[in-house]
ZAMARGU-4260 file (C-alpha; in steps of 0.2 Angstrom, whole numbers, plus 5000, padded with zeros to 4 digits):
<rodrens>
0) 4804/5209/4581 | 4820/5218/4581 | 4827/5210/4564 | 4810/5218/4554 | 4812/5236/4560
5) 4819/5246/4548 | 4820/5263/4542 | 4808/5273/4532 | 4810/5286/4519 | 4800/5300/4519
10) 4796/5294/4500 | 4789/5277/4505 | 4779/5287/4520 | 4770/5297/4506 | 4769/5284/4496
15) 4758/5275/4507 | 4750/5292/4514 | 4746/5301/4498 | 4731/5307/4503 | 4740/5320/4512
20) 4747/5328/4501 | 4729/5330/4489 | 4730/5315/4481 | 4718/5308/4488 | 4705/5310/4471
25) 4708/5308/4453 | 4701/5325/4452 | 4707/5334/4466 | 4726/5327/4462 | 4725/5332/4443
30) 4724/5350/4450 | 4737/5347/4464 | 4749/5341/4449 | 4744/5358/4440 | 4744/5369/4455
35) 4763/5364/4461 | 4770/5367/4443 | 4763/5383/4442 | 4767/5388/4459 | 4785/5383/4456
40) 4788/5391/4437 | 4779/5408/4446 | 4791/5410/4461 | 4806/5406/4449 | 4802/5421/4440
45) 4798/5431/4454 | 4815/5428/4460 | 4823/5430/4444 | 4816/5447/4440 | 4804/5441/4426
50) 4786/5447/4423 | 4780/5429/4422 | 4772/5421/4408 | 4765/5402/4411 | 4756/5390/4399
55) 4746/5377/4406 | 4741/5363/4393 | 4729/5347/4398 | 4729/5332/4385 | 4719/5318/4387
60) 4729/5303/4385 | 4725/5287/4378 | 4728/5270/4389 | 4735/5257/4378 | 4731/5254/4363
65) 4713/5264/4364 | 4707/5278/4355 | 4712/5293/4364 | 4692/5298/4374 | 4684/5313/4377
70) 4689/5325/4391 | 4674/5321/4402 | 4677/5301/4399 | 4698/5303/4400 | 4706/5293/4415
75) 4722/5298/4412 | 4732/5316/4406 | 4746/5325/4405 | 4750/5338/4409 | 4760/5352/4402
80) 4766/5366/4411 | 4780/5380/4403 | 4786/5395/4410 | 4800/5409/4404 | 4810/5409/4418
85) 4828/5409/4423 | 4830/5387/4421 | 4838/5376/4431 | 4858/5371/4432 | 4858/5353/4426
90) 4867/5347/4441 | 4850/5351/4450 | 4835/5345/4439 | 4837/5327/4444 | 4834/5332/4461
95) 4823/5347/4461 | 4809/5336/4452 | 4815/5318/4461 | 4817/5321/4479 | 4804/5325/4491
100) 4810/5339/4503 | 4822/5344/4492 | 4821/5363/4490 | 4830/5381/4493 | 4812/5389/4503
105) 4810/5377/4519 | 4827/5387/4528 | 4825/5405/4524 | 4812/5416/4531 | 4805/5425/4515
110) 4788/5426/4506 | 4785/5410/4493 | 4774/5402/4485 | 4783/5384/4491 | 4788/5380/4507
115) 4791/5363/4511 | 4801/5356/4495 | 4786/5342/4494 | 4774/5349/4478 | 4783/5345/4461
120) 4791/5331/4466 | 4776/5326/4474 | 4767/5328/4459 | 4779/5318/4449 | 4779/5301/4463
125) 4760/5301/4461 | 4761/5302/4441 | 4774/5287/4443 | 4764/5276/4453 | 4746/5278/4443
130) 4754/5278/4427 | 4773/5272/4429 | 4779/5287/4416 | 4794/5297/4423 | 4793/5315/4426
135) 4800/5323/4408 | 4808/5342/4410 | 4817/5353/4397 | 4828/5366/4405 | 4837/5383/4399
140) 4846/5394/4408 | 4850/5408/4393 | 4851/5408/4375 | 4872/5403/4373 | 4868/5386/4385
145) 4862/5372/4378 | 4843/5365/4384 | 4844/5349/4393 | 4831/5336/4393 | 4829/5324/4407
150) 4817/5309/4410 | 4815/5304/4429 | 4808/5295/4444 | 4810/5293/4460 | 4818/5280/4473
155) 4806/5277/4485 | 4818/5267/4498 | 4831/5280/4497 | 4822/5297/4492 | 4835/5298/4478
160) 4831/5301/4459 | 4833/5288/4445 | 4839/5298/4430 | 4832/5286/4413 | 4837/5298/4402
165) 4847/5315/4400 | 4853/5322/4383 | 4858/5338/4376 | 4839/5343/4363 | 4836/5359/4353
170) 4820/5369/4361 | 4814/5385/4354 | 4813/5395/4370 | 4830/5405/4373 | 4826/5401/4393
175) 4815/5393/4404 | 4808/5379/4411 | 4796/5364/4404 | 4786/5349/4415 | 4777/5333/4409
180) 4769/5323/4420 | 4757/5309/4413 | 4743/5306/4429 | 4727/5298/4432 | 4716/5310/4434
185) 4697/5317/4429 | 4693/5332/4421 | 4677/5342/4428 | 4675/5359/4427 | 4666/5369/4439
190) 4671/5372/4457 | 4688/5367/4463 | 4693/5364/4446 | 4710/5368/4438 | 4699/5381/4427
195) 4693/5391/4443 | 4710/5390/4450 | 4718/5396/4435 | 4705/5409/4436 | 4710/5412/4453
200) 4726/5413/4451 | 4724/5427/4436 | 4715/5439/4451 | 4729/5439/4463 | 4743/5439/4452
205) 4735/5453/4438 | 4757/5453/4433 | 4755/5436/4425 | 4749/5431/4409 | 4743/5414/4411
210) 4737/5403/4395 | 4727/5389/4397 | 4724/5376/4383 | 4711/5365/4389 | 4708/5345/4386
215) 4695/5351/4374 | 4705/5360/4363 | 4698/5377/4371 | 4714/5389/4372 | 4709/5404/4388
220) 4720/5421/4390 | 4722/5427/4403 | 4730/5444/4399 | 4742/5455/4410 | 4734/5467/4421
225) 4752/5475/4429 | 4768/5478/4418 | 4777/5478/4434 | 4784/5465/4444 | 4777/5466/4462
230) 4792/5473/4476 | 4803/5457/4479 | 4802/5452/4497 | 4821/5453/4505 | 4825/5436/4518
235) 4825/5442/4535 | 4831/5432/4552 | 4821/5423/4565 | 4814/5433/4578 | 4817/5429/4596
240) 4797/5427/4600 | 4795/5412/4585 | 4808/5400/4593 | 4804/5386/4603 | 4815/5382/4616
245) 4822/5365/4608 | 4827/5377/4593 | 4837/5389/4603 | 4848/5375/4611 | 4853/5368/4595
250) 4855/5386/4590 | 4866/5388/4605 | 4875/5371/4603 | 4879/5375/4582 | 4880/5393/4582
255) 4899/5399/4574 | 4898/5415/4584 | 4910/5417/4600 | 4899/5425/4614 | 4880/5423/4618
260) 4878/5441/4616 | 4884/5440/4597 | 4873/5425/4596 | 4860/5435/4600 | 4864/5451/4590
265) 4868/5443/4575 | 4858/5426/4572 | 4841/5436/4577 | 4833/5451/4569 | 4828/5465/4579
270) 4840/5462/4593 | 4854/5476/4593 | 4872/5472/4605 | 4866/5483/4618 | 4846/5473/4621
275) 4859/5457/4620 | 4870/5461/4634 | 4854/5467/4646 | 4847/5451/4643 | 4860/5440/4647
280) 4864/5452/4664 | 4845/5450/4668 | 4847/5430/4665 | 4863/5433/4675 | 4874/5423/4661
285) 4890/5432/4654 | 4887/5441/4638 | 4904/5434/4637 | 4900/5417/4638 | 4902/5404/4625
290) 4886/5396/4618 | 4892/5379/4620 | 4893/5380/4637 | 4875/5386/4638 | 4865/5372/4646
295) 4852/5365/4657 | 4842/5379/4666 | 4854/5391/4661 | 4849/5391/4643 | 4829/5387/4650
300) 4832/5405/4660 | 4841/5413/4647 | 4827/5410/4635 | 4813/5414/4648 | 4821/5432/4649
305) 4821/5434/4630 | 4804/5429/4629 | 4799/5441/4643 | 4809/5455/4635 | 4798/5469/4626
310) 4806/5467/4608 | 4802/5475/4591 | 4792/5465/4579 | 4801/5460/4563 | 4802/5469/4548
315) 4790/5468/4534 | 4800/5470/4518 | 4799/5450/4518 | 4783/5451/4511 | 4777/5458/4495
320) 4755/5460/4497 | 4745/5460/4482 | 4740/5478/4485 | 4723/5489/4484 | 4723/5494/4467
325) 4729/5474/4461 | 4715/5467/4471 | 4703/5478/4463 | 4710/5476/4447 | 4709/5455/4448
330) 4691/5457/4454 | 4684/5469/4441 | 4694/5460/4429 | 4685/5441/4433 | 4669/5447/4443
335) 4656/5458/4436 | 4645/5469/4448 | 4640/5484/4455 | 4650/5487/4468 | 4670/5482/4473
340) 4682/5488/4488 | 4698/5481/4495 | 4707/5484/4511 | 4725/5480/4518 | 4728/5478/4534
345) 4744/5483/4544 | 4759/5471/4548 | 4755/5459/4561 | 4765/5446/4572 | 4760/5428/4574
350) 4774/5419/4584 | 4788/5428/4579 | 4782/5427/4559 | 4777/5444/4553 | 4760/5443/4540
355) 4748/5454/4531 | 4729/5451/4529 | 4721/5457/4513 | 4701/5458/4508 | 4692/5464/4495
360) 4673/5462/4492 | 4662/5463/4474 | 4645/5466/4476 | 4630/5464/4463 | 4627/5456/4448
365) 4630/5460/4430 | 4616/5467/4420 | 4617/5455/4407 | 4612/5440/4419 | 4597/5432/4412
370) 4583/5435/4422 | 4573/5420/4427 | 4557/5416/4424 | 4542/5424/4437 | 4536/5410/4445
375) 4515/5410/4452 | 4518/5416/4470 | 4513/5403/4482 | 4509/5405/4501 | 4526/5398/4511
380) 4526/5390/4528 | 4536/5400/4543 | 4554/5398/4540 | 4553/5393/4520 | 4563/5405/4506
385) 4559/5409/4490 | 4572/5398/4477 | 4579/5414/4474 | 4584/5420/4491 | 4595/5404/4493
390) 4610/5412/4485 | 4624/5414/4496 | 4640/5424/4496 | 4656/5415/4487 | 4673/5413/4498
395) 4689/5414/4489 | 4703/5410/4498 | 4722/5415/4495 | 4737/5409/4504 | 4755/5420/4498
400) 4744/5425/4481 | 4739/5404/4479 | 4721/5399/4478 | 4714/5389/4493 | 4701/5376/4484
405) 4700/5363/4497 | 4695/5361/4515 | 4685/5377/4518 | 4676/5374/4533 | 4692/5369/4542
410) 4701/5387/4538 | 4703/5401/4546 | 4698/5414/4532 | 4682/5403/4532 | 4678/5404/4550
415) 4680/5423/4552 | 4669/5425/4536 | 4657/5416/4547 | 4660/5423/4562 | 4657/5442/4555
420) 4639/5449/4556 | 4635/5455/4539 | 4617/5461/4545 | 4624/5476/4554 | 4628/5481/4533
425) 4612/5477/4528 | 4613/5461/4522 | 4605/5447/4526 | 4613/5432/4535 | 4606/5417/4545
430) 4615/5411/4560 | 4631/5402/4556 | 4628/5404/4540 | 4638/5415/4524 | 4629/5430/4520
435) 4614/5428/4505 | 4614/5438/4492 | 4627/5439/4475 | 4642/5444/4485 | 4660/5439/4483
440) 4673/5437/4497 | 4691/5440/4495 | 4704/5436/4510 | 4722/5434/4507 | 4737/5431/4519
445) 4755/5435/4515 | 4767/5428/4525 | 4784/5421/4529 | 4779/5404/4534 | 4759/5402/4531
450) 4752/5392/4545 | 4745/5377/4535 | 4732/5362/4541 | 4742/5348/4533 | 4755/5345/4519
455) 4741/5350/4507 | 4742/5366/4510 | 4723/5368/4507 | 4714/5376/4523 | 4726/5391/4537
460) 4725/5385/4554 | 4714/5394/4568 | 4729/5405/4576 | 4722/5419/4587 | 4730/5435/4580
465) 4727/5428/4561 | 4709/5427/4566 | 4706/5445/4574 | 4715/5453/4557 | 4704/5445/4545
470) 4690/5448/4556 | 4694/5468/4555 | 4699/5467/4537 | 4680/5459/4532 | 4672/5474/4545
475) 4681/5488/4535 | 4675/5479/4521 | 4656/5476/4526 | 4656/5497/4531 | 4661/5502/4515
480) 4648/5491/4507 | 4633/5496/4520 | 4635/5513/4516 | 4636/5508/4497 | 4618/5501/4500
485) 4611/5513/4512 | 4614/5527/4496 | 4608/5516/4484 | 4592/5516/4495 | 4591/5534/4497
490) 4594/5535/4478 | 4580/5523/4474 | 4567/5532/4485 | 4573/5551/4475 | 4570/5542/4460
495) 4554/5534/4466 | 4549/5553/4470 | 4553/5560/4453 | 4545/5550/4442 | 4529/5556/4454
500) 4533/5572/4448 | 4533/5568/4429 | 4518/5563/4433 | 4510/5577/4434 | 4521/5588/4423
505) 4511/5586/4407 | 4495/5593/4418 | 4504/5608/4425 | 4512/5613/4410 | 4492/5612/4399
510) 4484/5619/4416 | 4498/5635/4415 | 4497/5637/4397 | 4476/5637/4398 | 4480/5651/4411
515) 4490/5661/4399 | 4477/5659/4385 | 4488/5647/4376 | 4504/5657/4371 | 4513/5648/4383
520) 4529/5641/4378 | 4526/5622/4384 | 4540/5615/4380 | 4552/5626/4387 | 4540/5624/4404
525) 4542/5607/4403 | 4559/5606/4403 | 4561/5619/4418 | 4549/5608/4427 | 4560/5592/4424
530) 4573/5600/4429 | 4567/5605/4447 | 4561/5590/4449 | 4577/5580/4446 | 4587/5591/4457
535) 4575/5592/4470 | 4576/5572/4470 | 4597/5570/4470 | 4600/5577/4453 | 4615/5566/4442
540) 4619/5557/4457 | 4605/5549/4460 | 4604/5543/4442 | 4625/5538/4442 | 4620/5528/4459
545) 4606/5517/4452 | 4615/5517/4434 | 4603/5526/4424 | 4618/5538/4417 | 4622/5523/4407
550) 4641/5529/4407 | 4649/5516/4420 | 4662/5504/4412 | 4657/5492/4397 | 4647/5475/4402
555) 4642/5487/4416 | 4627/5499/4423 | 4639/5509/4435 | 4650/5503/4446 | 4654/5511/4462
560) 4673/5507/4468 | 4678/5512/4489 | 4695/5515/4490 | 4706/5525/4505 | 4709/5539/4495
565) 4695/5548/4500 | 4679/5553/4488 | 4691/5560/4477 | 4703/5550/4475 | 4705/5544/4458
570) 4701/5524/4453 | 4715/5513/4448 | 4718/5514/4429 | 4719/5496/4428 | 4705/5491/4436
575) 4696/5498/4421 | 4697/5486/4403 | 4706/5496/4390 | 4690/5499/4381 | 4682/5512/4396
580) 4693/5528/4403 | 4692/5533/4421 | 4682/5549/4424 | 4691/5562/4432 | 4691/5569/4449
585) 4675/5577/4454 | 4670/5588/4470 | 4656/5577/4477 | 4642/5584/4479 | 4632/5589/4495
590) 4623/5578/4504 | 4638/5567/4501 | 4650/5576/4509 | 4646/5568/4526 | 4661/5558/4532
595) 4657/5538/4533 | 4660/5533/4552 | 4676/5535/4559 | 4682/5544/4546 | 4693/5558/4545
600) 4681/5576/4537 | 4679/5576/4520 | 4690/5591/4517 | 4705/5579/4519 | 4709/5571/4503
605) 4713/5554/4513 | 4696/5549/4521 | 4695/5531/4528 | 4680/5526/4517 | 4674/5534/4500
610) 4664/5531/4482 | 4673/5535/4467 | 4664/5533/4453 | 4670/5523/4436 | 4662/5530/4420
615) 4668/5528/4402 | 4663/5548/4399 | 4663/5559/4411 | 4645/5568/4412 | 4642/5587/4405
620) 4635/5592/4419 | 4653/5588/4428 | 4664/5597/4416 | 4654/5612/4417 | 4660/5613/4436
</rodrens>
């Protein structure tokens, strides 16, 4: 029995155990594969300073000497993914794209896109063992260097690349970095597919341009929203609250520092000399002491007292949030409707790791939705629906600006969504259920080290304090939008009560101009009378609310945008498409000056929760004021 034990690599383990890592279908690994190359080529831009500039390109690929198929029959592809970004030293390639855990991210307590030093390479041992083709990259680092070009696989006993072939080629990009991997895989489009998370991707990241060319021959633009590069997130140290006590005796036993109080001061953030030296008096050790000699219950009572110890939280210039004004931006962008907010949270801690939570919400559907049919009513037993009524809200899930496609119901974003109760906004929601109705959910967390499920990185696990910020982000949300649609009622009953009115307009006016013997001017009456009854019944804003102005953005009615500015606070310019202009600020009228709750009075310019309306013209009757 002792003879057959042997060692294993952590290649042969996921060999074995693909599965988890999202191979575990031929369509959920063609989007894994396209996933980890994208997510790699948009952190090395990031890094680098460059506004990022991806093409993404699906061929179907023929299996010997057959025709090449269609897209929907393929069974195998590859996949072609360039970036513009700052290349790769040819010393590293071989290793970068061969070697699992291989990467600069696990170590370092910053906000990325990768983590574990698993996905390209991954994505490279699964194309070599459905299709034995090595993983084929072109390389530049600037213009004067010359592009390399390297063919490789992987060594499964040792976790050690193979390189087949390296040579010196000419490439037309002056820097960059270019990926081929031939997998098995399907092509489906739809939900969960690489088109949605391309699409996805495009909304959270509106400083990308992102071109697709599909397997069909179909090239999709996705054009850049921002011209700026998000703020790049600095690397900060552990915090004292996110180590485990196994971690702080090997942190004691390889630290270079000389005394436990420099330990302390300098290998933790948020921990000056002066908080050191207290806690090692109150753990009575010698600040003095050297952290070699600090063992056994010592070091357990040490680190007891540092946990106990009241201690800042960590800075938060390691993350870099998508922002407000992007997230509206992706949304209007990708989602038409009537209706869009965003909110960010403030920092938060979750063992030691600092994080932001993020939400937006687009409500309503475009008005160029093809209506369905009427059916024959027909009597429904207790507890049936309508077809119609089944509609429920869409989750989209982000994770460090990636899309979550996978493992909904076993996320946390998922569970709060659930957990929220969307019928105190007047919508309607069954029990442990998403709320109905054309609604669109948007949650994203930024963080140092994303809690993950599995390797997969598909589904956030259920940590307390992650949960309790997502909940308040999607309350903050839901307030905005119930008093969205509690206007929108009131707008909808003043309407209802004008067109009473006119009416009985026409009969006034002849009964008036009997009275006067027919010299009265009827036309001039009429238009008085109209007048009176549209400002009895809310006046423009009741027609801007319903959109009967007709000047809200092109493709749509009016759209109503809540941001924290206040109700006159202006709408982010790029939320609009370049065709439509942003109104100008307008004093609200008054029956809206009524704060929403909790908010600060509307005479401040930064109230919690506010309308601002988006029209391509802004309306006479405005300009006038």
């Amino acid at each position: 029995m002792g003879a057959r034990q042997r060692e294993i690599s952590v290649s042969e383990f996921f060999t074995k155990n693909r599965h988890l890592l999202g191979f575990d279908n031929p369509r959920k690994a063609l989007l894994t594969c396209v996933k980890e190359a994208v997510d790699n080529a948009l952190d090395a831009c990031e890094e680098a300073g460059i506004l990022p500039e991806v093409t993404v390109q699906l061929e179907a690929v023929a299996v010997g000497a057959a025709a090449v198929p269609a897209a929907s029959q393929a069974t195998r592809f590859r996949i072609t993914v360039t970036d513009n970004g700052p290349g790769i030293v040819r010393q590293q390639i071989p290793r970068v794209f061969a070697k699992l855990l291989y990467g600069s991210k696990f170590h370092r307590l910053r906000m990325s896109r990768g983590q574990q030093g698993i996905g390209i390479s991954a994505a490279g041992m699964y194309g070599q063992l459905t299709t034995g083709k090595p993983v084929k990259i072109i390389s530049r680092t600037g213009s004067r260097a010359a592009a390399q070009y390297f063919a490789v696989q992987i060594d499964t006993k040792k976790n050690e690349p193979l390189v087949l072939e390296n040579k010196t080629v000419e490439w037309d990009r002056p820097q960059g970095t270019q990926v081929a991997i031939e997998v098995e895989g399907r092509y489906q489009k739809g939900r969960a597919s690489v088109d949605e998370y391309l699409e996805q991707t495009s909304i959270a990241n509106p400083h990308v341009r992102l071109i697709y060319r599909t397997p069909e021959g179909e090239t999709k633009d996705y054009p850049r929203a921002y011209h700026e590069l998000p703020p790049s997130p600095k690397e900060i140290k552990p915090h004292p609250y996110g180590i485990e006590f196994g971690m702080f005796l090997k942190m004691l036993q390889e630290s270079k520092s000389q005394t436990v109080s420099s330990l302390l001061s300098s290998d933790f953030c948020r921990v000056p000399p002066a908080l050191a030296d207290e806690m090692c008096k109150a753990a009575k050790v010698s600040p003095r002491a050297k952290p070699r000699d600090i063992r056994g219950a010592v070091a357990e009572t040490l680190y007891q007292t540092i946990q106990a110890t009241k201690i800042m939280a960590p800075p938060t210039n390691c993350l870099s949030p998508i922002g407000e004004k992007a997230i509206l931006s992706g949304l209007y962008k990708q989602i038409k409707g009537e209706f869009y907010t965003a909110v960010s949270r403030p920092p938060s801690v979750y063992r030691g790791n600092p994080f932001i939570i993020e939400a937006g919400l687009a409500f309503g559907k475009a008005p160029d939705s093809v209506a369905k049919p009427e059916k024959q009513s027909m009597p429904l037993a207790e507890g049936e629906h309508e077809e119609g009524d089944s509609e429920l809200a869409r989750v989209i899930r982000y994770a460090n600006r990636v899309p979550l496609l996978y493992q909904q119901s076993s996320c946390a974003t998922f569970k709060a969504v659930l957990a929220t109760t969307w019928r105190n906004y007047g919508i309607t929601q069954s029990r442990g259920a998403l709320p109905a109705g054309p609604m669109v959910i948007f949650v994203h967390i930024a963080s140092v080290w994303v809690p993950f499920t599995s390797e997969s990185k598909e589904a956030i696990a259920e940590y307390d304090e992650i949960h309790k910020e997502i909940t308040l982000a999607l309350r903050e949300c839901g307030r905005r939008l119930g008093l969205f649609l509690r206007r929108r009622e009131r707008a909808a009953s003043e309407f209802r009560r004008r067109n009473i009115f006119e009416l009985y307009i026409e009969e006034v006016v002849a009964a008036c101009n009997s009275l006067k013997g027919g010299k009265l001017p009827t036309e001039k009456l009429k238009a008085q009378l109209q007048k009176i009854a549209s400002s009895r019944t809310g006046g423009i804003k009741t027609d801007e609310t319903l959109g009967k102005t007709g000047a809200g953005p092109e493709g749509l009615p009016h759209s109503i945008i809540v941001t924290a500015e206040g109700i006159e606070g202006e709408a982010p310019a790029i939320a609009v498409p370049a065709v439509a202009e942003v109104s100008e600020k307008q004093p609200p009228a008054k029956q809206n000056r009524k704060p929403a709750a909790k908010a600060k009075p509307a005479k401040k310019k930064s109230s919690k929760s506010a309308t601002v309306s988006i029209a391509r013209k802004a309306h006479p009757a405005r300009k006038k004021k």
